[in-house]
KEBAFI-304345 format. One line per field, with one value per atom (N, C-alpha, C): x, y, z; residue number from 1. Coordinates in Angstrom, 2 decimals. Atoms other than C-alpha are relative to their C-alpha. Example, Ala and Ser with C-alpha at 12.3 -4.5 7.8 and 13.67 -1.06 7.14 Angstrom:
BEGIN
X	[0.89; 12.30; 0.90; -0.82; 13.67; -0.77]
Y	[-1.19; -4.50; 1.20; -1.19; -1.06; 1.09]
Z	[0.00; 7.80; 0.00; -0.06; 7.14; 0.73]
n	[1; 1; 1; 2; 2; 2]
//
This chain:
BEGIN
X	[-0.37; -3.01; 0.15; 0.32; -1.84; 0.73; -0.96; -0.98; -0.41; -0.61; -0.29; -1.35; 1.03; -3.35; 0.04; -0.27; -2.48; 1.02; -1.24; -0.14; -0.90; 0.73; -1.85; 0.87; -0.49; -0.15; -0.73; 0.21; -0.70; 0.73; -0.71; -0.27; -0.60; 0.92; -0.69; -0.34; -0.17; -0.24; -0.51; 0.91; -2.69; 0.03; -0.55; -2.36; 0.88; -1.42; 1.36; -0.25; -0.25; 1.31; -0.73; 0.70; -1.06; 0.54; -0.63; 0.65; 1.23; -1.22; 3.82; -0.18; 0.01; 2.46; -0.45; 0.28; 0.71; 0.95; -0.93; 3.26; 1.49; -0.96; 6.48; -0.27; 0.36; 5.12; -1.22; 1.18; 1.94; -0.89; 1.34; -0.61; -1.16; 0.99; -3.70; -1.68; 1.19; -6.71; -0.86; 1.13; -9.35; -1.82; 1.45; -11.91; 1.00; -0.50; -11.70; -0.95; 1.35; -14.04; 0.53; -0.41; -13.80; 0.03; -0.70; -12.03; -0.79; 0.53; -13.35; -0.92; 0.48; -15.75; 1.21; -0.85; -13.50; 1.40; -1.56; -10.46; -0.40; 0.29; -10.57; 1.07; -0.62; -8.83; -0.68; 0.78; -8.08; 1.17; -0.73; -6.85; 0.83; -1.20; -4.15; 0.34; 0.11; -4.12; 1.84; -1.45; -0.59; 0.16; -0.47; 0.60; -0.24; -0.23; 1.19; -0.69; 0.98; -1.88; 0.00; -0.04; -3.06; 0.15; -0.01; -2.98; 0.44; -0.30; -1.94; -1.76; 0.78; -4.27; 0.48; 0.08; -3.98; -0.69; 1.36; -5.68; 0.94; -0.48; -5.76; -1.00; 1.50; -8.01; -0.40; 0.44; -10.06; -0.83; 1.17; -12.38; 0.14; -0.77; -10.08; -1.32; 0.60; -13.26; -0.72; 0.92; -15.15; 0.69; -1.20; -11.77; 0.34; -0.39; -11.58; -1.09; 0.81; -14.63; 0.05; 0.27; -13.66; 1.52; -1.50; -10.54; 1.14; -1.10; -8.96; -0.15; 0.24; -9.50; 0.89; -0.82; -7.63; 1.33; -1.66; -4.73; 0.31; -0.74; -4.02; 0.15; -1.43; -3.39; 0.66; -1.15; -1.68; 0.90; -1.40; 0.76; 0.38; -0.68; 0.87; 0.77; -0.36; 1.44; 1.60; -1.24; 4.33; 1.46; -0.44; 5.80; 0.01; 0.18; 4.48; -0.52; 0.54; 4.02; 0.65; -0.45; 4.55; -0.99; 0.78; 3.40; -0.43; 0.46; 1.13; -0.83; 0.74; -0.49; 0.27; 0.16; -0.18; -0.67; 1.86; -2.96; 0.58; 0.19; -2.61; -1.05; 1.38; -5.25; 0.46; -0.13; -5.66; -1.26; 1.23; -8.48; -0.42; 0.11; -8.32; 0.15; -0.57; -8.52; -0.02; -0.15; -9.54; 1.16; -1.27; -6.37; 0.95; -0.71; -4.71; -0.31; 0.18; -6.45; 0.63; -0.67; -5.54; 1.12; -2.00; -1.90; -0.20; -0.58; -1.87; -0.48; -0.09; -3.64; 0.31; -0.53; -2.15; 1.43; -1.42; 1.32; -0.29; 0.52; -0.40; 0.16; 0.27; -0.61; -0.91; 1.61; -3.54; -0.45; 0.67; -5.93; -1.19; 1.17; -8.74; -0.94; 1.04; -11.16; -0.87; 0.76; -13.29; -1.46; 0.65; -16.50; -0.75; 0.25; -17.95; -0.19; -0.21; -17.82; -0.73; 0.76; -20.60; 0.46; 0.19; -19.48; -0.08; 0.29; -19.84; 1.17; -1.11; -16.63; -0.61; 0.14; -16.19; -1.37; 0.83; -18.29; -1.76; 1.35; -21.20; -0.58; -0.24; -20.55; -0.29; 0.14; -21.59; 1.49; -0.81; -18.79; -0.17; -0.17; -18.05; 1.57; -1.22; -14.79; -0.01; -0.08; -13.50; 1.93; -1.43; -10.11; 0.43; -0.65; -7.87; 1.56; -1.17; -4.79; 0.59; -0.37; -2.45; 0.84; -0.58; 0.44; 0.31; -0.19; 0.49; 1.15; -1.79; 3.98; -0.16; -0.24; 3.04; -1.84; 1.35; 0.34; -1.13; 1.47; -3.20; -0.41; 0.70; -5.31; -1.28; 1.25; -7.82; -0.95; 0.43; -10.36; -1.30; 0.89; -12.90; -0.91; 0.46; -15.71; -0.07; -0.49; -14.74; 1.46; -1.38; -10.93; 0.65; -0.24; -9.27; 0.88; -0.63; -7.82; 1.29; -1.10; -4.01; 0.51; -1.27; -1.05; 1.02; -0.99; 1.29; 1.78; -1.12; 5.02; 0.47; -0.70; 5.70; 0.93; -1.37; 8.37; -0.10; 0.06; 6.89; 0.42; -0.66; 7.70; -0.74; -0.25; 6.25; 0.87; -1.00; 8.69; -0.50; 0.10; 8.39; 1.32; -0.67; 10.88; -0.56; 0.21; 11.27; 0.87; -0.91; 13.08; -0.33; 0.04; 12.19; -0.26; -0.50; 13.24; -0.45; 0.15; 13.34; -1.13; 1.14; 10.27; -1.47; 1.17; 8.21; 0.04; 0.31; 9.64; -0.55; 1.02; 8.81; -2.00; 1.15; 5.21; -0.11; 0.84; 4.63; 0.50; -0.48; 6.46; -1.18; 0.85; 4.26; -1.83; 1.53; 1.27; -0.16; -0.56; 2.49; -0.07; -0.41; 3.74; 1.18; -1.52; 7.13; 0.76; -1.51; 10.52; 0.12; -0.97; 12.09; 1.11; -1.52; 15.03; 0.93; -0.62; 17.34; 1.44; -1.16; 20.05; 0.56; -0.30; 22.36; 0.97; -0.41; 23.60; 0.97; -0.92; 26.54; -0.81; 0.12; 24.25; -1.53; 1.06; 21.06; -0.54; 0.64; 19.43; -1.23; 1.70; 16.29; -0.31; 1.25; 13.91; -1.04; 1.73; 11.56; -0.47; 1.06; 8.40; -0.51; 0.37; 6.81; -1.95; 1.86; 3.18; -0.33; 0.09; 0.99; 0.72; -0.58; 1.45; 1.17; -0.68; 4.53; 1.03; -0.84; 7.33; -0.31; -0.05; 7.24; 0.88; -1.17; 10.35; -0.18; -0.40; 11.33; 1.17; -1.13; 13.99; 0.22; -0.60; 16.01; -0.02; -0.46; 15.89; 0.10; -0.34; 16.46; -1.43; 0.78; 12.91; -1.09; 1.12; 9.21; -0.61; 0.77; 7.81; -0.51; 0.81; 6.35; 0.53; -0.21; 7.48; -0.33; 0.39; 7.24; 0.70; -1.11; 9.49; -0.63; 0.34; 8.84; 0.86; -1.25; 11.16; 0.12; -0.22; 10.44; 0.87; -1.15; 12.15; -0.94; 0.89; 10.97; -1.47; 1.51; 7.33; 0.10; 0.11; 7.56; 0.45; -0.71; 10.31; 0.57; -0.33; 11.35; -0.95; 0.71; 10.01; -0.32; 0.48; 8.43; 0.94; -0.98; 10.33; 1.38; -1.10; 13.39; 0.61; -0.42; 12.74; -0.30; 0.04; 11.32; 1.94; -1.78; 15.26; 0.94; -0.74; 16.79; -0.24; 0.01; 15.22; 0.25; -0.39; 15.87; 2.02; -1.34; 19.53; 0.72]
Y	[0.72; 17.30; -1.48; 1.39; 13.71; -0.27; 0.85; 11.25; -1.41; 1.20; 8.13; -0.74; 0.34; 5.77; -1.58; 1.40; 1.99; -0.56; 0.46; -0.36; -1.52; 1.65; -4.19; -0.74; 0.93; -7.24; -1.60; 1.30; -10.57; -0.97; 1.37; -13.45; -1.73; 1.40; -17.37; -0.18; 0.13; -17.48; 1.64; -1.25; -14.68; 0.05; -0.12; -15.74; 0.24; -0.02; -16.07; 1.69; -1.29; -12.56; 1.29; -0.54; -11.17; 0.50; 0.30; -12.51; 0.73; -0.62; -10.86; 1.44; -1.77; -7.46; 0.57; -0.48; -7.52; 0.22; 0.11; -8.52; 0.76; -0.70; -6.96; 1.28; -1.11; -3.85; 0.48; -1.15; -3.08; 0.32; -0.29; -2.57; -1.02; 0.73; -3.75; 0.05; 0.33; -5.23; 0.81; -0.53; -3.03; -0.29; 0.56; -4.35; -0.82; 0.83; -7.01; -0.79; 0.19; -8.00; -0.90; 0.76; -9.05; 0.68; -1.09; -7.42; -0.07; 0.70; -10.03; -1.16; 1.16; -12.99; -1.04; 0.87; -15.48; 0.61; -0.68; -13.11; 1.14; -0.92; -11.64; 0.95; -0.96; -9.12; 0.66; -0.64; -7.43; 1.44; -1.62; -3.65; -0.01; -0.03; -2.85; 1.93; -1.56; 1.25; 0.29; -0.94; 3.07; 0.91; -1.04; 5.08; 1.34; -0.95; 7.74; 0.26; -0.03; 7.59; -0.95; 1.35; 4.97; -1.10; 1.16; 1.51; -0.78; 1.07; -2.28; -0.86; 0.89; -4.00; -1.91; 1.63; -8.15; -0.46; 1.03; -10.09; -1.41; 1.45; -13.65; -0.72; 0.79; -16.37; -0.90; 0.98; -17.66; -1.19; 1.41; -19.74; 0.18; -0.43; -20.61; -0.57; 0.21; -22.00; 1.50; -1.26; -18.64; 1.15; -1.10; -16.39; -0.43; 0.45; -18.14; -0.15; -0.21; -17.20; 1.52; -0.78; -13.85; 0.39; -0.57; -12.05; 0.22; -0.60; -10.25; -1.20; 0.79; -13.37; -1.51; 0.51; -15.56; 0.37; -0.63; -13.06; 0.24; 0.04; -12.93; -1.76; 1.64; -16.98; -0.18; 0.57; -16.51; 0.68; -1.13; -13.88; -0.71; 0.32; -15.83; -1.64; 1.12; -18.97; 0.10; -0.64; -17.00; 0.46; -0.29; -14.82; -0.37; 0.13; -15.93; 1.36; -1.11; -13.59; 1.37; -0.77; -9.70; 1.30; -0.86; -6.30; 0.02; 0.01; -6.01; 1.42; -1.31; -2.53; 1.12; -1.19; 0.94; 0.90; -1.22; 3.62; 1.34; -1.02; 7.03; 1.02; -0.21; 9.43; 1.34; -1.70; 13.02; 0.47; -0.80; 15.36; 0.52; -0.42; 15.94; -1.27; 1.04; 12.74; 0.23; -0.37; 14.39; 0.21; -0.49; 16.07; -0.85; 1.06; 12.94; -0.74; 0.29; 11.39; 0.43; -0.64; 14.19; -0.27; -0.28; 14.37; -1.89; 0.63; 10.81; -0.43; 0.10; 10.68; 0.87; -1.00; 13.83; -0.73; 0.60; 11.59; -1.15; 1.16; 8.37; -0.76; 1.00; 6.26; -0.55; 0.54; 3.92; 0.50; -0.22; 4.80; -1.14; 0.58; 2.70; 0.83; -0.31; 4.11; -1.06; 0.93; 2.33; 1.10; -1.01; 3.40; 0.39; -0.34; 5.26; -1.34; 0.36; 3.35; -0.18; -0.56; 3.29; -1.06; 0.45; 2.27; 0.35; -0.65; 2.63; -0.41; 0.25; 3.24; -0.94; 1.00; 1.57; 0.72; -0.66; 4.29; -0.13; 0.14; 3.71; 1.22; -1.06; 6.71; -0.60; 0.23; 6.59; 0.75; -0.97; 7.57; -0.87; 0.66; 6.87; 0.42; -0.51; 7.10; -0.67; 0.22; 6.50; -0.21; 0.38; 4.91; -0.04; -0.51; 5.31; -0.59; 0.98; 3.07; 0.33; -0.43; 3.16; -1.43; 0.76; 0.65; -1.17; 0.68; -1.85; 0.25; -0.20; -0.98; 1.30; -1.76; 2.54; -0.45; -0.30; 3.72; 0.34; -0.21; 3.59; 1.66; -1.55; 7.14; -0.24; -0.18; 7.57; 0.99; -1.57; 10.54; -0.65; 0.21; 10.26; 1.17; -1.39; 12.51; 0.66; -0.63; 13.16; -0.70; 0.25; 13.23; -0.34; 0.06; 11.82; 0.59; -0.71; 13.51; -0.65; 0.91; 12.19; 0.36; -1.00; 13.48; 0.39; -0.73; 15.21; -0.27; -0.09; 14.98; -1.78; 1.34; 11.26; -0.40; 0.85; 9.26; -1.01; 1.01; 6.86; 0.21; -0.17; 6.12; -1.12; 1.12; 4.26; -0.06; 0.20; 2.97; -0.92; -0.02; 2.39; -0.60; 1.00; -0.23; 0.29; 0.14; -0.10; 0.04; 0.37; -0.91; 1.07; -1.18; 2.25; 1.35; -0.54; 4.55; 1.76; -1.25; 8.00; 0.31; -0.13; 7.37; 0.08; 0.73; 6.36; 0.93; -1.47; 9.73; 0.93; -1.25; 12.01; -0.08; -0.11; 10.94; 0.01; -0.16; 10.85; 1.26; -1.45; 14.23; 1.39; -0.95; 15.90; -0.22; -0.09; 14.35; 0.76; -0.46; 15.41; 1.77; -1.54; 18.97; 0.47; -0.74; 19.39; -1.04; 0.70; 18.10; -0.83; 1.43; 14.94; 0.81; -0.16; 15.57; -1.94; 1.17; 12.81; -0.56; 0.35; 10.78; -1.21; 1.19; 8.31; -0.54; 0.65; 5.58; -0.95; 0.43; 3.06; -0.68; 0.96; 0.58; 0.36; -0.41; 2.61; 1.25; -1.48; 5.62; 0.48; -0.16; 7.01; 1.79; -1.71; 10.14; -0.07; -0.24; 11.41; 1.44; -0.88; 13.25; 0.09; 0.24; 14.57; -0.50; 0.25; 13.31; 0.75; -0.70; 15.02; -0.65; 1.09; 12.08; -0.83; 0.87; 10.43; 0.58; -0.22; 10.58; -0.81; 0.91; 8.84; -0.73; 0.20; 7.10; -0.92; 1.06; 5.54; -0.39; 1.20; 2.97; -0.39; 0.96; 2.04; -1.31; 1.68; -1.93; -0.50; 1.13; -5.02; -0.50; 0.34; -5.83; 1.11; -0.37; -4.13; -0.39; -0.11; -3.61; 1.16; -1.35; -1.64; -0.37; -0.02; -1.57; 1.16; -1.16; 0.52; -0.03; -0.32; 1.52; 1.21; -0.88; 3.37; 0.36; -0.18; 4.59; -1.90; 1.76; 0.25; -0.80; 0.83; -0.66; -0.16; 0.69; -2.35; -0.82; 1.04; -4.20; -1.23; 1.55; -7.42; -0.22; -0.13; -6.94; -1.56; 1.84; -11.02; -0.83; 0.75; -13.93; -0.54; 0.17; -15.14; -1.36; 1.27; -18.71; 0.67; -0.28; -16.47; 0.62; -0.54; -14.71; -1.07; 1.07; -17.87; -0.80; 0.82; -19.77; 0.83; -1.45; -16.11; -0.64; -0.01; -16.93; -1.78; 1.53; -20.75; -0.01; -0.33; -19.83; 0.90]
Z	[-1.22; -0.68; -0.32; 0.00; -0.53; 0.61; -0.71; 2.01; -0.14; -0.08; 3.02; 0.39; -0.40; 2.80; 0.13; -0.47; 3.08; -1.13; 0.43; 2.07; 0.28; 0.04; 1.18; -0.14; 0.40; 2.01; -0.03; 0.33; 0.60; 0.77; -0.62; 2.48; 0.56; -0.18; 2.82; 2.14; -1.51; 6.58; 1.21; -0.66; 8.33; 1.24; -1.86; 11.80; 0.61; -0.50; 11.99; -0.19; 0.15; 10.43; 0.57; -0.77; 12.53; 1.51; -1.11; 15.71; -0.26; -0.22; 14.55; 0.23; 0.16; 13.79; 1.26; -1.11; 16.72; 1.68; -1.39; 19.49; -0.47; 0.43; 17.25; 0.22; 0.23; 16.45; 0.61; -0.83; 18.81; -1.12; 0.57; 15.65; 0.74; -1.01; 16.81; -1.13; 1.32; 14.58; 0.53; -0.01; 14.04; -0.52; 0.53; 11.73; -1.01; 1.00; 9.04; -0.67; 0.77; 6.22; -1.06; 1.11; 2.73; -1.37; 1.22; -0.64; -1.12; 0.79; -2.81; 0.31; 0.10; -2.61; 0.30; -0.22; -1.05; 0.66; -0.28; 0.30; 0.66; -0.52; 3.02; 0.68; -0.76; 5.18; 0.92; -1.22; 8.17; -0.29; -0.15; 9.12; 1.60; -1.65; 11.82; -0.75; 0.30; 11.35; 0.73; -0.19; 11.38; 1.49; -1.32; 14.60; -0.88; 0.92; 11.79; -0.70; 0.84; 10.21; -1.50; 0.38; 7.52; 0.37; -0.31; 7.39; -0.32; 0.58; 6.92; 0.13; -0.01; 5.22; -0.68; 0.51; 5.43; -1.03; 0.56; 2.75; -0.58; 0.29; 2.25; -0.44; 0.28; 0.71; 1.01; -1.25; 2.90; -0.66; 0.59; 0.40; -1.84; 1.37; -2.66; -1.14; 1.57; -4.55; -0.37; 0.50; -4.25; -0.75; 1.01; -4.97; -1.88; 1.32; -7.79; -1.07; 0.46; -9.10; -1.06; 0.69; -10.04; -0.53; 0.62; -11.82; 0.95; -1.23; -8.59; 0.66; -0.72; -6.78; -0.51; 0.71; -9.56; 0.32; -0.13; -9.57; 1.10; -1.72; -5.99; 0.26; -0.34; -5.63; -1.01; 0.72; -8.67; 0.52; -0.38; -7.15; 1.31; -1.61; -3.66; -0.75; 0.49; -5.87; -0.34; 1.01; -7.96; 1.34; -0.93; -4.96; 1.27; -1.29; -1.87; 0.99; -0.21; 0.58; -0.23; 0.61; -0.26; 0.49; 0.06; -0.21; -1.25; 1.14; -3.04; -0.64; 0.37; -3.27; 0.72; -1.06; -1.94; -0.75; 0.18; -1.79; 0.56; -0.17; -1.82; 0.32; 0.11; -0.52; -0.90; 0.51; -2.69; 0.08; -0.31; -2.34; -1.76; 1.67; -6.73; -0.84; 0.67; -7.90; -1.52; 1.48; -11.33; -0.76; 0.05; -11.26; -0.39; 0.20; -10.80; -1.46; 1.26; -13.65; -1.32; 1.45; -16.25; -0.23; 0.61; -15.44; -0.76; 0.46; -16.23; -1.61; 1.48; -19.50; -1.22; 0.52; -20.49; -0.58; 0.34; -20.16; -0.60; 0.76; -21.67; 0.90; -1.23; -18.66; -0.38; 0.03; -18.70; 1.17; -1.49; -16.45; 0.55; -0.29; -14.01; 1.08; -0.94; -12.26; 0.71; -0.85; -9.78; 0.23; -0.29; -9.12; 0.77; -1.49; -6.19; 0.93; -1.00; -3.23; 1.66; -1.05; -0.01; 1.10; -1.13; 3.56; 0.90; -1.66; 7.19; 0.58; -0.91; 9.50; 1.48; -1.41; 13.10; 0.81; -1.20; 14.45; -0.09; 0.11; 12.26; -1.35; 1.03; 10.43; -1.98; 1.54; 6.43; -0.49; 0.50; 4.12; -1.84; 1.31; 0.43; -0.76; 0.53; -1.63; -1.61; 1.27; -5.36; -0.13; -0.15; -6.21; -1.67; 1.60; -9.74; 0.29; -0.04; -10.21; -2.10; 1.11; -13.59; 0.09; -0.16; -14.00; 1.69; -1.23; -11.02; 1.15; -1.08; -9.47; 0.59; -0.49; -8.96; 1.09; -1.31; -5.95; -1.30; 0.04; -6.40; 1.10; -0.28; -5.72; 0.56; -0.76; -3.59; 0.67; -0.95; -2.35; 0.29; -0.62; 0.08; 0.00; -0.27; 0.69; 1.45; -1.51; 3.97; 0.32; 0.05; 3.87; 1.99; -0.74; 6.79; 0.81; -1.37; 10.09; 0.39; -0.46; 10.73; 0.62; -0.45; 12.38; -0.80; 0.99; 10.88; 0.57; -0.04; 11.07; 0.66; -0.81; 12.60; -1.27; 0.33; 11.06; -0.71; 1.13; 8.20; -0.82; 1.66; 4.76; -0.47; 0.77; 2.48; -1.12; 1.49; -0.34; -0.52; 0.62; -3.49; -0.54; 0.08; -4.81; -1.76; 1.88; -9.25; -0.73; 0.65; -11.69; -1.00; 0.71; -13.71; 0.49; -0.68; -11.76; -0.25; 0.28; -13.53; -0.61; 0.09; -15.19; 0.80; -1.50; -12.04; 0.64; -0.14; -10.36; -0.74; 0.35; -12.83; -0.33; -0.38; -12.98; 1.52; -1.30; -9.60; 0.90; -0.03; -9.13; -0.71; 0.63; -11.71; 0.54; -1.03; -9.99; 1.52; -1.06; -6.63; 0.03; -0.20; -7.64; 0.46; -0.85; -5.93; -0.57; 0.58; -6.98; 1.25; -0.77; -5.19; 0.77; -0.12; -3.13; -0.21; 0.58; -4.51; 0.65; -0.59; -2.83; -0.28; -0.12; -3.96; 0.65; -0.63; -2.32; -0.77; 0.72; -3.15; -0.94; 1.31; -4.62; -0.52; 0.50; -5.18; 0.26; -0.03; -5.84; 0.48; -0.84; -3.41; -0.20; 0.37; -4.23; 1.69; -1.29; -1.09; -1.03; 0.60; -2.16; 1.90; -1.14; 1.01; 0.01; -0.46; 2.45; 0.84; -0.81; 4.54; 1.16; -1.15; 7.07; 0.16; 0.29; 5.88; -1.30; 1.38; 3.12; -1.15; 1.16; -0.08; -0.51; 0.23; -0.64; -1.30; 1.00; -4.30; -0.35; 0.16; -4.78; -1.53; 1.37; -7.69; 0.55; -0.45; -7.57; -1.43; 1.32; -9.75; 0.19; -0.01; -9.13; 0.60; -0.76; -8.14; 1.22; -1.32; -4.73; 0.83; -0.46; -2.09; 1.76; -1.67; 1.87; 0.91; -1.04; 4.57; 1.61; -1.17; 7.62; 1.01; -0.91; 10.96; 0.94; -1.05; 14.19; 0.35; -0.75; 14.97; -1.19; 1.42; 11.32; -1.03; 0.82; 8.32; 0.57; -0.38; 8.44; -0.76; 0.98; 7.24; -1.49; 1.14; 5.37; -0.59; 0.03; 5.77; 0.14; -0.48; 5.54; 1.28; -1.33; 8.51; 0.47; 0.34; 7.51; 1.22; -0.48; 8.31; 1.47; -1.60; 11.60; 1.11; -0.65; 12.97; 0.20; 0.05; 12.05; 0.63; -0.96; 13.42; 1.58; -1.31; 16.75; 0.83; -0.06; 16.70; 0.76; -0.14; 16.35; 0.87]
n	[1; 1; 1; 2; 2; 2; 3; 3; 3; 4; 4; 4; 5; 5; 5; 6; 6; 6; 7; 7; 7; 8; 8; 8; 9; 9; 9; 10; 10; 10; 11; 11; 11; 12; 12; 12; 13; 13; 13; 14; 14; 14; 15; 15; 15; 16; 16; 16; 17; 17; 17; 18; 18; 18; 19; 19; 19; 20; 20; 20; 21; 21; 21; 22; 22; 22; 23; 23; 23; 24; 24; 24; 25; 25; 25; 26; 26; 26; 27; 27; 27; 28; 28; 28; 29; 29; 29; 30; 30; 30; 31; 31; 31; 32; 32; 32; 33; 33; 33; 34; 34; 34; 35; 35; 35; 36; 36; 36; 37; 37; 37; 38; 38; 38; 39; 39; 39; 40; 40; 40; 41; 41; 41; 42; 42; 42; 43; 43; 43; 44; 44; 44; 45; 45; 45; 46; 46; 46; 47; 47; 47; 48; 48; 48; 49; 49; 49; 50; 50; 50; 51; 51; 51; 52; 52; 52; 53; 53; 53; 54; 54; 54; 55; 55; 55; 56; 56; 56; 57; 57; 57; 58; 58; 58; 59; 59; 59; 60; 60; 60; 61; 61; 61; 62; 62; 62; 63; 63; 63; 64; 64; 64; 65; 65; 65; 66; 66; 66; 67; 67; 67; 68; 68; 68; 69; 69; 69; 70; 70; 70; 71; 71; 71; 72; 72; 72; 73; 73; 73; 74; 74; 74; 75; 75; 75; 76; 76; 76; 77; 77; 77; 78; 78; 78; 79; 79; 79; 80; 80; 80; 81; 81; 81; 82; 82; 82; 83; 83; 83; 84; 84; 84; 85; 85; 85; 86; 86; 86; 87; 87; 87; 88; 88; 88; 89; 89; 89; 90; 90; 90; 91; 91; 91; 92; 92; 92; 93; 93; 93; 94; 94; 94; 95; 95; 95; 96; 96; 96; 97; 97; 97; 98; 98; 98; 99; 99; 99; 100; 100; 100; 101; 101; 101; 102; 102; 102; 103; 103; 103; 104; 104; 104; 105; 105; 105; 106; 106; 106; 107; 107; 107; 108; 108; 108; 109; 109; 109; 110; 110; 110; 111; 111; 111; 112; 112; 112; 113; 113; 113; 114; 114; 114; 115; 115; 115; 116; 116; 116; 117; 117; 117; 118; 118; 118; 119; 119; 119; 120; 120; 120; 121; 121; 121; 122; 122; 122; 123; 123; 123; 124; 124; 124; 125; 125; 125; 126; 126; 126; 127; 127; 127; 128; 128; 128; 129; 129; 129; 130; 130; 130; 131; 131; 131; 132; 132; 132; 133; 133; 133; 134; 134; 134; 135; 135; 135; 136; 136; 136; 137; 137; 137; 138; 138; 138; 139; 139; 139; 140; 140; 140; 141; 141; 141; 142; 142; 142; 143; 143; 143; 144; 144; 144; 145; 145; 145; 146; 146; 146; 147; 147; 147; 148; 148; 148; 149; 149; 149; 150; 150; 150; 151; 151; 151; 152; 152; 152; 153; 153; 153; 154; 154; 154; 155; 155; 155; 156; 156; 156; 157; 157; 157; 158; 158; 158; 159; 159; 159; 160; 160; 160; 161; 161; 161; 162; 162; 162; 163; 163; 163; 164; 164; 164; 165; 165; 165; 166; 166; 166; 167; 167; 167; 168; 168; 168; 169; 169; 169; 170; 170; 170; 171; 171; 171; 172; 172; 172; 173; 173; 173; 174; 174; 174; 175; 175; 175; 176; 176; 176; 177; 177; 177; 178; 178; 178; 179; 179; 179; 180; 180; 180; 181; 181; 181; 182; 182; 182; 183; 183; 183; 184; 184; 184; 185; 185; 185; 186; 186; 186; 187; 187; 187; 188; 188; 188; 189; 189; 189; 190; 190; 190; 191; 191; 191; 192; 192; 192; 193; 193; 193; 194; 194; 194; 195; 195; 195; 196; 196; 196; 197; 197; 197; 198; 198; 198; 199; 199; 199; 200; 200; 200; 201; 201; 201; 202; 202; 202; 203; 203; 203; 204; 204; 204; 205; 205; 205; 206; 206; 206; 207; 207; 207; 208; 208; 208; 209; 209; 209; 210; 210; 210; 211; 211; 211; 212; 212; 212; 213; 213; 213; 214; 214; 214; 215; 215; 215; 216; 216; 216; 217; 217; 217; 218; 218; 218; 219; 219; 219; 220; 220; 220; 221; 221; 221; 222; 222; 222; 223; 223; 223; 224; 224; 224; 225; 225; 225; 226; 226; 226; 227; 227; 227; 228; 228; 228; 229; 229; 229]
//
């Protein structure tokens, strides 16, 4: 089993982007903590199950105390703002593991995990990541309850295209259906909650689209000058 478990964006401006998601699109903050020492984030949960998680530095001397905390103002420094991660959940994360050092992937593991949801509830989980451009893995010990069939996607945006499907095909288990387009080629894998969509591009990323459109697919710069005009 695997679906659709968040999608992390980086960003210098947390309020503006808050205020958009909230009054554009109707997500609605749920909780919001901290990733790293100095960088924090908040959650706005999917209609469709999963989530957007915000993070931003809130206290650049403390982020900058540790590694992940370095490399996120260097990436907001570099890019600005962006989607920067997506999470997959699976119920085998072992599984996941093998295929990829079976194919020579690097692998990371993280290791176990103890928190308490909104309700109060205990839970714990364990997460496994490989090349940065591709989804991060995730299994909980109490797998989460979604809906089934709504109308997301996250995509998957890469510049290595046939390599990036067939691992995440052979992790998956089912073939792609494949469709190209004039100026690019897209694979869906299905999710429980969602599709998987990967993108040929001239560059790496990660987005995500619903029946309301893209999520913060522009800069904010740009929809602000859109509504000026």
């Amino acid at each position: 089993m695997f679906q659709f478990d968040r999608l992390v964006y980086a960003t210098n401006q947390p309020d503006q982007v808050d205020l958009q998601i909230r009054t554009k699109r109707g997500l609605t903050l749920t909780a919001s903590g901290h990733s790293f020492p100095g960088v924090a984030t908040r959650i706005y949960p999917f209609a469709g199950g999963g989530f957007l998680e915000v993070a931003f530095i809130e206290n650049a001397v403390e982020a900058n105390k540790t590694n992940e905390g370095q490399a996120m103002a260097e990436l907001l420094k570099e890019q600005g703002d962006s989607f920067t991660a997506m999470v997959l959940e699976t119920d085998d994360l072992d599984r996941v593991k093998r295929i990829l050092e079976e194919e020579k992937y690097p692998v990371t593991v993280t290791p176990v995990q103890h928190m308490t949801d909104a309700s109060g509830n205990p839970f714990q989980f364990q997460m496994l990541g490989t090349y940065p451009h591709l989804p991060w893995f995730v299994m909980y010990d109490k797998p989460r309850d979604t809906p089934r069939g709504y109308p997301q996607a996250a995509v998957l945006r890469t510049t290595t295209f046939t390599a990036d499907l067939e691992i995440l095909e052979k992790i998956m288990g089912v073939p792609a259906t494949t469709i190209q387009y004039p100026n690019t080629t897209a694979a869906m894998l299905p999710l429980y909650n969602a599709s998987l969509r990967i993108e040929s591009a001239e560059q790496y990323g990660f987005s995500y689209f619903d029946p309301a459109g893209m999520l913060l697919d522009k800069p904010l710069e740009d929809e602000a000058n859109q509504q000026l005009h």
